[in-house]
N, C-alpha and C positions, 0 to 999 in steps of 0.2 A: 432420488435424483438430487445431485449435487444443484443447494443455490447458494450464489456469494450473492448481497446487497451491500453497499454502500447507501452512505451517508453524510452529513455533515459537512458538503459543499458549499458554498457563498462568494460574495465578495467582499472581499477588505481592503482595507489600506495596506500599504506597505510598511512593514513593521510590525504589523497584528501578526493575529493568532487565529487557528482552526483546530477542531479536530475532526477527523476523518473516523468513521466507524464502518466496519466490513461482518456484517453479521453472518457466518457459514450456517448450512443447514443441510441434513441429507444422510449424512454420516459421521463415522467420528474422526477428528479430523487429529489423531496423536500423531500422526505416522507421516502428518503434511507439513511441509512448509509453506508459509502464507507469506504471500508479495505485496509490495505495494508498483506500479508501476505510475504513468503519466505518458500524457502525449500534446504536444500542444501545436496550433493550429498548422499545418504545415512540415510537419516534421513527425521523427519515428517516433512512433512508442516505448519508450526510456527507464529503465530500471530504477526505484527510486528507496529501498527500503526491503527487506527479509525478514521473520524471524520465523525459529523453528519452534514448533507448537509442544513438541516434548520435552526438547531441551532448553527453548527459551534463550538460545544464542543467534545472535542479531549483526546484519551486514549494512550498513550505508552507501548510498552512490555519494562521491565526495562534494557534491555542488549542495547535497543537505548534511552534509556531515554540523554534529555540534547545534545543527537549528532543527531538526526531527528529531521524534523517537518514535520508534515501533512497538508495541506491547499487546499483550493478549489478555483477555479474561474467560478463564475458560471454565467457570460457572457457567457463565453466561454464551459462549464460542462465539468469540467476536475479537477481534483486531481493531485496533485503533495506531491511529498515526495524529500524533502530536506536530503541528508544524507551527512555528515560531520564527518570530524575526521573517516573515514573510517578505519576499522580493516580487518584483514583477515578472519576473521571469519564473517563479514559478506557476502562473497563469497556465493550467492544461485543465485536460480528464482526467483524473486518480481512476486508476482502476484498480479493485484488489483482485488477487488468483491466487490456485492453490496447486499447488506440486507435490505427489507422492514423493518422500524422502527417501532420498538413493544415493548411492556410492558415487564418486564422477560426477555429481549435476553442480552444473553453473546456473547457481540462483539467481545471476545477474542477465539468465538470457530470456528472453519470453519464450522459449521454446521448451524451456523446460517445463510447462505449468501445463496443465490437464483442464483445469476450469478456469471463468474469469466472470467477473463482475460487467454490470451494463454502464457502469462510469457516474463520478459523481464531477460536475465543476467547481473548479475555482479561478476563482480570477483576482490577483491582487491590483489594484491601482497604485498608480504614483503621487 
């Protein structure tokens, strides 16, 4: 059985720093690409980060362009998202998920993903 967990939620200041950990478990995950999404109070659940576990090529939503980065260890099969220069308005749920890798899939839809994560918070202050 597929588990994603997440991690490394808090609060900070605006300007800080986090990082985000998505531990996969269940199987092997060569063949996935792994998400990061967000959703914050009131609003949809928002693409926020991709990378492909084989290839290791990586998409951003542009509102974290330049202040995230996506990467994997895959010793370990874990996903981490580096997030920097923290805004308040990134204030959501991180959730990670993972998507069987295929021809035609928009990694930036939540529909394309298969599994998801139980969500970790963050909340930046002003």
């Amino acid at each position: 059985q597929v588990q994603l967990g997440e991690s490394g939620g808090g609060l900070v200041q605006a300007g800080g720093s986090l990082r985000l950990s998505c531990a996969a478990s269940g199987r092997t995950f060569s063949s996935y690409v792994m998400g990061w999404f967000r959703q914050a109070p009131g609003k949809e659940r928002e693409f926020v980060a991709r990378i492909s576990w084989s290839y290791g090529s990586t998409s951003y939503a542009d509102s974290v362009k330049g202040r995230f980065t996506i990467f994997r260890d895959n010793a370990k099969n874990t996903v981490a998202l580096q997030m920097n220069s923290l805004k308040p308005d990134d204030t959501a749920v991180y959730y990670c998920a993972a998507a069987l890798e295929g021809s035609y899939k928009d990694y930036s839809d939540l529909k394309s993903y298969n599994y998801w994560g139980q969500g970790t918070q963050v909340t930046v202050s002003s």
